[in-house]
Each structure stands twice: as C-alpha cells, then as structure tokens.
C-alpha positions as CSV (number, residue, x, y, z in Angstrom):
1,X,11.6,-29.8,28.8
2,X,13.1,-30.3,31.9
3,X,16.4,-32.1,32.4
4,X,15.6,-34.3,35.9
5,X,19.5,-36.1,35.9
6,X,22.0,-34.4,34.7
7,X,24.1,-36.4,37.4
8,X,26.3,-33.6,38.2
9,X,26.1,-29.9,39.6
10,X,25.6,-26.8,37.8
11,X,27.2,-23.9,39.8
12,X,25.7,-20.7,39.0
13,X,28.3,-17.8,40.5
14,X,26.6,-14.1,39.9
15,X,29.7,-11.6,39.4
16,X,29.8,-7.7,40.0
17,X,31.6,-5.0,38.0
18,X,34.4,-5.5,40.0
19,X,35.1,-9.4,38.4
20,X,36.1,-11.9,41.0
21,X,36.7,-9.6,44.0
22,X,33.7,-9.2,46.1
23,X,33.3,-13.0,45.5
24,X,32.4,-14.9,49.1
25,X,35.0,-18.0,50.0
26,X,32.6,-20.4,48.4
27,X,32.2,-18.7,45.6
28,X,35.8,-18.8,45.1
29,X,35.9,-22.0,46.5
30,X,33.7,-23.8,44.3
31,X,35.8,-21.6,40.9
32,X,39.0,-23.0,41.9
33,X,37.8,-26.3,41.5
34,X,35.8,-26.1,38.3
35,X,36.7,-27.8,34.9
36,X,34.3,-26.2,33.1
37,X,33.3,-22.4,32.8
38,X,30.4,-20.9,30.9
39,X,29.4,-17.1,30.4
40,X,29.5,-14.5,28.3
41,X,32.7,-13.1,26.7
42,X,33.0,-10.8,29.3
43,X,32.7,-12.6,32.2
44,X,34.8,-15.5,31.0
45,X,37.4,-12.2,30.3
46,X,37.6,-12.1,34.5
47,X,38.6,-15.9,34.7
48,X,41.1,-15.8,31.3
49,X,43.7,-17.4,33.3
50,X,41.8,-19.9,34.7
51,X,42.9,-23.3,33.5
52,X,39.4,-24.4,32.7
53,X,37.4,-24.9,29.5
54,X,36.3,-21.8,28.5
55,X,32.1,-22.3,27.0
56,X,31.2,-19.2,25.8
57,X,27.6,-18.1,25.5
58,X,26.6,-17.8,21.7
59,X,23.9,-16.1,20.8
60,X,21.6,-19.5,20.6
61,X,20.9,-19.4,24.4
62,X,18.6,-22.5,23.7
63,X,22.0,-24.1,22.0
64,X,24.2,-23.5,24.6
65,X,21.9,-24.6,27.5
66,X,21.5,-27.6,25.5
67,X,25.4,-28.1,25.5
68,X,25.8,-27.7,28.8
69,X,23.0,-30.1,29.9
70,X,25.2,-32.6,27.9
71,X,28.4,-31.9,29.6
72,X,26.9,-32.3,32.9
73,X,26.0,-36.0,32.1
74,X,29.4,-36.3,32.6
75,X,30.6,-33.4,34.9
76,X,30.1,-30.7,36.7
77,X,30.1,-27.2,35.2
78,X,30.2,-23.6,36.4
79,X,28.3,-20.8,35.1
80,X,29.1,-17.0,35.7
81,X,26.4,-14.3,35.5
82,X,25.9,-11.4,36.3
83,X,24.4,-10.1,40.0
84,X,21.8,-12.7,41.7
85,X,21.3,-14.9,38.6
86,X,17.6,-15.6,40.2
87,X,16.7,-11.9,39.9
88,X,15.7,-10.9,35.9
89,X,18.6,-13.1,35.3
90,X,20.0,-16.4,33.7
91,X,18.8,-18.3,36.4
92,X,15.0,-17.8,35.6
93,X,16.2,-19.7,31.9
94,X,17.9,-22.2,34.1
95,X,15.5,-23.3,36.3
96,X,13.0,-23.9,33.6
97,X,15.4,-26.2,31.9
98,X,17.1,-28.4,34.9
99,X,15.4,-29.5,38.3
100,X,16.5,-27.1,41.1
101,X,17.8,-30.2,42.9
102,X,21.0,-30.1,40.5
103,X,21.3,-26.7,40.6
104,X,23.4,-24.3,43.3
105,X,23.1,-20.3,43.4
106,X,25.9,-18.0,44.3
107,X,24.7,-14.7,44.3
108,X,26.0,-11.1,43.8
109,X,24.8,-8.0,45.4
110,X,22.4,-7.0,43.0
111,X,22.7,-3.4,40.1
112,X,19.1,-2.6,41.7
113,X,20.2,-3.2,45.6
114,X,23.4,-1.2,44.6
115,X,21.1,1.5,43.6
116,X,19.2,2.0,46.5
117,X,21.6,1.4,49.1
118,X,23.8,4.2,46.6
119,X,21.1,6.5,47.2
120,X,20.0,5.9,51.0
121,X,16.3,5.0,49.4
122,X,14.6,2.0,51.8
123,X,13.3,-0.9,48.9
124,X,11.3,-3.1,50.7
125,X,8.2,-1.7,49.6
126,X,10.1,-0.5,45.6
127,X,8.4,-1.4,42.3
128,X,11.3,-2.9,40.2
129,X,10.8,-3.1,36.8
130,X,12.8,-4.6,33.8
131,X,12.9,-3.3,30.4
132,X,16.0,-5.2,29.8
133,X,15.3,-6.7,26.4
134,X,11.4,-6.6,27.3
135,X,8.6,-4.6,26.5
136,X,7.8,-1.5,28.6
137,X,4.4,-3.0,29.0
138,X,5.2,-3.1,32.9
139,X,6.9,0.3,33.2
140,X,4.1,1.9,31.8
141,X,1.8,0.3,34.3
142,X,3.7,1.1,36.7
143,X,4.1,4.5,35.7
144,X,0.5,5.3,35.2
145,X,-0.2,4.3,38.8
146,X,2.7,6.6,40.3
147,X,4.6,3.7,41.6
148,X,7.0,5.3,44.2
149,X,10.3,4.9,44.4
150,X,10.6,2.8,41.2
151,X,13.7,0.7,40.0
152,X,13.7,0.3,36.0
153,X,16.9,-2.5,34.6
154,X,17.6,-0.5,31.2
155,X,19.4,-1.4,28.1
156,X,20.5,0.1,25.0
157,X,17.1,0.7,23.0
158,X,15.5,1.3,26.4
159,X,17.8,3.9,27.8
160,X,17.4,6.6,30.6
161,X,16.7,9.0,27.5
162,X,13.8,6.8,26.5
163,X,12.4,6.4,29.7
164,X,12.0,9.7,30.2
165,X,10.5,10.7,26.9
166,X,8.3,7.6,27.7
167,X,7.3,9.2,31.0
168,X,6.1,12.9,29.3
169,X,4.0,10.6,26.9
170,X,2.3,9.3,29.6
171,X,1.7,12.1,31.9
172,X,1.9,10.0,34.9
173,X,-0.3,10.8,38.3
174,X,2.9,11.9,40.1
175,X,5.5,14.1,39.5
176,X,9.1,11.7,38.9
177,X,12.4,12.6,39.5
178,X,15.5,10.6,38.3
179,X,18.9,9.3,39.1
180,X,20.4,7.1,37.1
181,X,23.1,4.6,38.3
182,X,25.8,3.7,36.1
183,X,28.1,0.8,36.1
184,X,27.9,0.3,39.6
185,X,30.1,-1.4,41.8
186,X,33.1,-0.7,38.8
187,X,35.7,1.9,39.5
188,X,33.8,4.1,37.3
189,X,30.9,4.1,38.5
190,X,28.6,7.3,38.2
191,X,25.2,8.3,40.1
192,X,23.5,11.3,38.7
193,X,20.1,12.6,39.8
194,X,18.7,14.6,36.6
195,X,15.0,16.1,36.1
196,X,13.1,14.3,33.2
197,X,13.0,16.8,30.7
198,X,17.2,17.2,31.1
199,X,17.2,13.5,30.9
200,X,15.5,13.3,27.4
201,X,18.5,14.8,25.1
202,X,21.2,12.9,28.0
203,X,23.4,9.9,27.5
204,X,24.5,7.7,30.4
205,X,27.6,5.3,30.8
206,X,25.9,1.6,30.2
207,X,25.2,-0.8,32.2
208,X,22.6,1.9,34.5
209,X,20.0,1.2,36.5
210,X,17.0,4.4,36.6
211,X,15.4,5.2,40.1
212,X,12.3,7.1,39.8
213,X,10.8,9.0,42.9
214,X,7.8,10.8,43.0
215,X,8.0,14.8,44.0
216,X,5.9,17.0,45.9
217,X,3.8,18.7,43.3
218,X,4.5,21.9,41.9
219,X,1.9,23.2,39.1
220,X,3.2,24.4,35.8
221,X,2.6,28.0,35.8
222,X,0.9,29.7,34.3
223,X,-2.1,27.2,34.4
224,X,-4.2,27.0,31.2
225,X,-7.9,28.4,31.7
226,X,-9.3,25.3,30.8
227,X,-7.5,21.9,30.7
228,X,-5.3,21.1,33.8
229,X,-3.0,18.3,33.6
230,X,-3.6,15.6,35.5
231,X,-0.3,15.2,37.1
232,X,-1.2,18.9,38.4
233,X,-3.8,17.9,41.1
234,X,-3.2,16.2,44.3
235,X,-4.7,12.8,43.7
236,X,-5.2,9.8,46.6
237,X,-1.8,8.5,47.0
238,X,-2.7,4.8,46.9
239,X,-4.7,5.4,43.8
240,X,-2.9,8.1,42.3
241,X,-4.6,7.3,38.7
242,X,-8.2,7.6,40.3
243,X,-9.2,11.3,38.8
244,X,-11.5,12.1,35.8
245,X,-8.7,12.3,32.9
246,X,-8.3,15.6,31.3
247,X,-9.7,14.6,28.3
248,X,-12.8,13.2,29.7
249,X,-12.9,16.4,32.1
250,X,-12.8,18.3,29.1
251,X,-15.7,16.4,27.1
252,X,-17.9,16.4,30.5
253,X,-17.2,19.9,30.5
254,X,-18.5,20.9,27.7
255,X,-21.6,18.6,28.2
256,X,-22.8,20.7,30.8
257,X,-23.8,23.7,28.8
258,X,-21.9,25.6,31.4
259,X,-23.4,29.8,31.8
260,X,-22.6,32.7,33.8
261,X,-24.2,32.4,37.8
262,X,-24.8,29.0,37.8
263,X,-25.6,27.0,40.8
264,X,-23.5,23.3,40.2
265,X,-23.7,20.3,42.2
266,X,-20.4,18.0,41.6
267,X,-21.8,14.1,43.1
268,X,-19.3,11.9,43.7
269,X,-16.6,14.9,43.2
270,X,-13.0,12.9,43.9
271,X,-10.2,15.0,43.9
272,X,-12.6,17.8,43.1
273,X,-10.9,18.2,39.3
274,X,-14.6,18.8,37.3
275,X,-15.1,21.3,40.1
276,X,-11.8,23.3,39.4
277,X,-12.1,23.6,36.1
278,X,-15.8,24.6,36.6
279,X,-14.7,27.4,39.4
280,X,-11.8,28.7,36.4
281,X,-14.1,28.9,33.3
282,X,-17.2,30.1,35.4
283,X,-16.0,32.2,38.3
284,X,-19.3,33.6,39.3
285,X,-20.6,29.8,40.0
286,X,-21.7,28.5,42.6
287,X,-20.2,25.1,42.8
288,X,-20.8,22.6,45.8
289,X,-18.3,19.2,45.6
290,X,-19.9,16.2,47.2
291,X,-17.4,13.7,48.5
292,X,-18.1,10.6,50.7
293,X,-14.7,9.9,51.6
294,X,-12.4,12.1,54.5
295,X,-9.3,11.6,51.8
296,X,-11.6,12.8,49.0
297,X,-12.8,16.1,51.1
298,X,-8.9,16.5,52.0
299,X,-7.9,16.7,48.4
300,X,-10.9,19.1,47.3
301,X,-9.6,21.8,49.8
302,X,-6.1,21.5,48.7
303,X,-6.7,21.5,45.5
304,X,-9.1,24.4,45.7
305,X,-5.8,26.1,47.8
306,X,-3.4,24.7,44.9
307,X,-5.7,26.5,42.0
308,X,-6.9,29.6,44.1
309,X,-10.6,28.4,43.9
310,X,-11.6,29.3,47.0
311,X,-15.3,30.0,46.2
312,X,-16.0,26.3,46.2
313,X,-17.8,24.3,48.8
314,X,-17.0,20.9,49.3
315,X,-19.4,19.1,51.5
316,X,-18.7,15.9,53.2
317,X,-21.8,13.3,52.9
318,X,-23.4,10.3,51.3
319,X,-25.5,10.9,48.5
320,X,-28.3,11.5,48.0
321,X,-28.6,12.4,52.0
322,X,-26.0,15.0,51.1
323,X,-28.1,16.8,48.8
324,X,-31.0,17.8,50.9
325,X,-29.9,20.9,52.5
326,X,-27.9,22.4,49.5
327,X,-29.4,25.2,47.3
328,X,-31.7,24.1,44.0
329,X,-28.9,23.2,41.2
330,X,-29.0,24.5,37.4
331,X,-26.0,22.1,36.8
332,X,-25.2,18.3,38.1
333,X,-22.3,16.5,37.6
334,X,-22.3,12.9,38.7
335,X,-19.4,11.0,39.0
336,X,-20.1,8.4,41.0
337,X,-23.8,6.9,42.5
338,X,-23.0,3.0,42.3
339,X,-25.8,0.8,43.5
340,X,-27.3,4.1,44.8
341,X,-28.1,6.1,41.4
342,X,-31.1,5.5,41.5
343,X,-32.0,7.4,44.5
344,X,-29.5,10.0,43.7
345,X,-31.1,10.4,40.2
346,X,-34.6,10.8,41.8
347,X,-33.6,13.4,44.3
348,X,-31.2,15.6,41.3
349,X,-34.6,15.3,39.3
350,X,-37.3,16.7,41.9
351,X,-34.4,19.5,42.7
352,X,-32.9,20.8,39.3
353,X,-34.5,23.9,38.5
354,X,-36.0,24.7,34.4
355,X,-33.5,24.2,31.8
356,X,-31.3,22.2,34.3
357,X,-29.0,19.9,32.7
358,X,-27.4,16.4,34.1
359,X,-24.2,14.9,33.1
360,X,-23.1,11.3,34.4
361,X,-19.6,9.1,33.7
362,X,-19.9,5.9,34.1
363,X,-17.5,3.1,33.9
364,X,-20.2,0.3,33.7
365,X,-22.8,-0.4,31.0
366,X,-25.1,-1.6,33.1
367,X,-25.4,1.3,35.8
368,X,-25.6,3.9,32.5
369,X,-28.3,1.9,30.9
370,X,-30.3,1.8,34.7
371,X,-29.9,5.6,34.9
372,X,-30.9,6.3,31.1
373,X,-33.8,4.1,31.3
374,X,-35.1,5.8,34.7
375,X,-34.5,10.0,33.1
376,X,-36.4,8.8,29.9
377,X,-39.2,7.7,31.9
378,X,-39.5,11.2,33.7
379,X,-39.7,12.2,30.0
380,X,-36.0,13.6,29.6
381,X,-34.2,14.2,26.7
382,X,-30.8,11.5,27.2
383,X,-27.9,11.4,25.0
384,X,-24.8,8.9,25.0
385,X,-21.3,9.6,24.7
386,X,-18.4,6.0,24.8
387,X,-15.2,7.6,25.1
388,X,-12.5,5.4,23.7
389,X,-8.9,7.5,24.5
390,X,-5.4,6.4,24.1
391,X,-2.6,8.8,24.6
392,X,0.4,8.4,22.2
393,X,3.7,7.0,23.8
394,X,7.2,7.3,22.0
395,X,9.9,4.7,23.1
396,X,13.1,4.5,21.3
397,X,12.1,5.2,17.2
398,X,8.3,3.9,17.8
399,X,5.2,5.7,18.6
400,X,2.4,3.9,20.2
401,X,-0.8,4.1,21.4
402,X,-1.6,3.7,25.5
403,X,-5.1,3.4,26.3
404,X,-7.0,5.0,29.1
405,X,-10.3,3.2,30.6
406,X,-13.6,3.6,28.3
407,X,-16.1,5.5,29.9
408,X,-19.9,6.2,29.2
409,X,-21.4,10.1,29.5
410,X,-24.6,10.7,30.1
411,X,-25.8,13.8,29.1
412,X,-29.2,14.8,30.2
413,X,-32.1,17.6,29.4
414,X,-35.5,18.6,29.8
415,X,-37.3,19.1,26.5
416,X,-38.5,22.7,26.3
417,X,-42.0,23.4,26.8
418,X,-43.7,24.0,23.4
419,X,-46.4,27.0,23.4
420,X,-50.1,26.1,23.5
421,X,-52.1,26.8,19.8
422,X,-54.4,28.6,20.9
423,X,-52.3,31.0,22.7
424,X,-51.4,34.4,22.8
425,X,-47.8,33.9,21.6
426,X,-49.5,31.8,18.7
427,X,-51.8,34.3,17.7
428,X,-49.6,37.1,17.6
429,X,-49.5,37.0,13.7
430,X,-52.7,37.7,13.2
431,X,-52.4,41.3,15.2
C-alpha cells in the first residue's frame, strides 16, 4: 500500500563502481546534508565516514522499506543504489511503496549504457533483458526471436556460463556472439568478447553485464544429409523465428513419401527450408518453391547458394495463380494458403498426377478442418498429425522444457484403384 505523506524526502542517489566519484554536485550536495543513509553493506562501505546513521538493508526488503517509511515521518532520508535506481533497480520497489511526489532520483550512468558505449554498439533500438534474480522467461524470448544486439543483467546462478549453455539449448534463429562486461566503471574492469561454446566452461569477474550480437551466418560443415539446423538458413530478419522448425521439417518430410525423379511443388515455400532438404535427400527432383513475398524469393536463392542446391526453382507469384504454368506435380507441399486454400487445394487436386501425395502445416484448427473436409469430399484418403514439440533448455543445475508453436499436418492420398472382378487380372487364377 502506498505511503501518500511521509512528510519528508526520500533521496535515492544511484552509485557506480567507482563509490562517490563520478557523483554530480547535487548528488554530493544533497549526501553532505543527509542524516540518514540506507543501502546495502557495500554501498554504505563508500560513505563509512559519513557522520550519518548508517540503515543497512537486511535481507527483509519489505522490513526495511517499512522502517524507512517510518523514519521519514519525521525526516528526511537518503538511499544509495546502485546505477539509475529506476532501471531493474530499487526504485521500481520504491515507487510502488511511496507517492513519486516524495520521492527524488539521482541517477548513475547505468552497467548496460556502460556496456554499449564500452563497445561502440548504438542502443537505442537494444533489447535489454534482466535475469538478475528473475526467471529467463524473457531471455529466452528474446532469444528465440534473434533479438539483436541484446543486453542480459546477470547474477550468480544466471552467469555468462549459463547463458550460453542456455543459448545452444535453444538453437536460436541467429547466430550470437558474446562479450561480457565485468565490473565496469571499477579499476578492474574487464571486457571480453568470447564465442558461446568457449563461454560455456568460462568464469567472469562479477558484477558483468552479457552483450549478445547476432553474426553473419556461417553453416556448420559438413552439413547433415537430412536435418539442417535452423540457425543454418538465412531467415527474414524481422522474423527471424518464421521457418518450418527442423523437427517439423523433418516429420513433413517424411509425410511426403518422397521417390527418385519427382516433380515437387513447395506452396507457400518461406525461406525455402522444406525445399532444401527435398533438393539434398532427392537430388534428381524437380522442386519448384512458390513464394509471394520479394524477401521470401530473396532468401530461397540464397539459401539454395548457401546449401549448393542450385537445381531449384523458386517462382515469385500468388497462389493458386502461380501454379498454372508450372509442370504437373507428384508431390505438394503447402505451407501456407490462408483464406485462399480453398482455391489452392482445388487447383493442386485437378493437377497432381496418379499416386500424388499432398502434405499441409497448418497453425490453425479451423483452416485444417476446411482443407480436410474439402480433399475427403473429392474422395481422398486424409490423415492428421498435432505436433506438440518442446526443446529441452539447461540453466544453472535445471533442465527444462521450451515449447515451440503446435502445428497440424495434413497428409493427403488418393486411394488406389481396386481391379474390376470380372477382370483379366482377376481371372488369372483360373489359367
């Protein structure tokens, strides 16, 4: 509950590594005069001589806020903290408790504008995350969308070790580099740009701040002949986690009843990724990626360059208008259609030659249930696949589950055409 008139000020003074030295005139200003100081052991170590009353912080937060709300009935106090107190700070605790009319902010240079300014790295557009006595609920978000450059506040459980362990759990879109920060703006300060697997099995000087950027791509060689990482393809950059998922890649995959000399349409192709792994397992294919968007067609051809794939066509177009001038398919792959799979559906029907086969993923229930509802009335065999996945994630001494998006596959057949009684092929026993 609020305090509304605590009749006096609390001063809130954020302090650097470096104790009182960086401190602005008022800062200093407003310490010289104080009665009272609060902090932690260590910042109350920077003001020893001080002739103040020392309040130290306990380690009942709640209790000592409480104390000091008392104390101001009748003074004024001051409070030292670390960096800008408003910024994953004290002062969030602080402003919950007392009206901001009683309460005055002398901020530090912050650990995380430290960090960037250390490293030359523009921040106005940064992710920051805290995992300072938090959950990495955030950082994993974050990571799975390839936030670039990303700030992470660390502490001992959740150390630079951790955070990169937590990263090869994850397989993020984007390939991270790190530097991590260490007790910045202290005479011992450290800045030290290490790859993620070299920062697993590392130990940095506490407090640190981590500063993930993302890398220009550089496949893993030798690439597997089936089952590219995602992080391997060049994804859109403002929706880096936008690409079927490996292990939904895989399942469609194997769907699709793939054969030698196959002709493949790939609807709604993306990044091109089903097409890929198509072109590796089936080089004789002949594989034609349908893409919409000028970024999507842009990504196809370089990954086709990045995974030497070079017999694939991607074609720019709407669907199903895109369709009409290709060559008959034995194999469609759908992965996208929207409000438009109906049509699409209709055309990949009339088109697929004998023994064709048609896999869809869909993200909704409702566009798989329109689709399976229209193939079974053209009399085709349909079969569902939900695909629940979560990838396991190790932080400190846990192990976790992350889960990735459900999605729905569609796989779709013609039943084969039974012989006649009466005919030859039925009679043939009697011979």
């Amino acid at each position: 509950m609020k305090q509304s008139c605590p009749q006096n000020l609390l001063h809130v003074i954020g302090l650097g590594l470096d104790g009182l030295q960086s401190l602005s005139p008022e800062s200093l200003a407003c310490l010289e005069k104080a009665e009272i100081i609060a902090g932690s052991k260590a910042h109350l170590q920077t003001v020893a001589e001080h002739p103040a009353r020392k309040l130290p912080l306990s380690n009942n937060i709640v209790a000592w806020i409480d104390q000091i709300a008392d104390i101001l009935q009748q003074q004024s106090v001051v409070i030292l903290a670390s960096g800008d107190p408003l910024f994953y700070g004290l002062g969030r605790l602080l402003t919950e408790r007392f009206d901001r009319q009683y309460l005055r902010f002398y901020p530090q240079v912050s650990s995380i504008q430290l960090a960037f300014n250390r490293l030359g790295i523009p921040w106005q557009s940064a992710t920051i995350v805290s995992v300072h006595g938090r959950q990495p609920d955030h950082l994993e978000q974050a990571l799975k969308q390839g936030k670039s450059p990303l700030a992470v506040l660390t502490d001992f459980v959740h150390t630079p070790g951790e955070i990169a362990r937590l990263i090869q759990d994850i397989r993020p879109p984007v390939q991270y580099h790190m530097t991590v920060c260490s007790q910045l703006g202290a005479t011992e300060e450290t800045i030290q740009s290490i790859s993620i697997e070299a920062a697993i099995d590392s130990s940095f000087p506490s407090p640190n701040v981590v500063v993930l950027e993302a890398q220009p791509l550089t496949p893993t060689l030798p690439q597997p002949l089936f089952g590219i990482a995602d992080k391997d393809f060049h994804t859109f950059p403002d929706q880096p986690g936008l690409i079927t998922k490996q292990e939904v890649r895989a399942l469609s995959l194997s769907l699709l009843r793939l054969q030698p000399d196959i002709t493949v349409w790939d609807v709604g192709a993306g990044t091109g990724s089903i097409s890929i792994e198509i072109a590796r397992l089936v080089p004789d294919a002949h594989i034609y990626a349908i893409e919409k968007t000028a970024a999507g067609l842009t990504l196809i051809k370089k990954n086709c360059r990045r995974f030497g794939t070079p017999h694939i066509s991607p074609i720019r177009g709407v669907a199903p208008a895109a369709l009409d001038s290709l060559p008959a398919p034995d194999r469609i792959m759908i992965g996208g259609g929207g409000k438009a799979i109906s049509e699409i559906l209709e055309v990949c029907c009339d088109r697929i030659r004998p023994n064709g086969v048609i896999v869809a993923n869909f993200a909704t229930l409702e566009t798989c249930m329109l689709a399976k509802q229209q193939l079974q009335n053209k009399g085709w065999i349909v079969q569902l696949l939900q695909v629940n996945i979560a990838r396991s994630a190790t932080l400190a001494t846990a192990t976790r589950f992350v889960p990735l998006n459900p999605v729905i596959l569609l796989q779709a057949s013609r039943p084969f055409p039974q012989p006649d009684a009466g005919s030859d092929q039925g009679e043939s026993n009697d011979i």
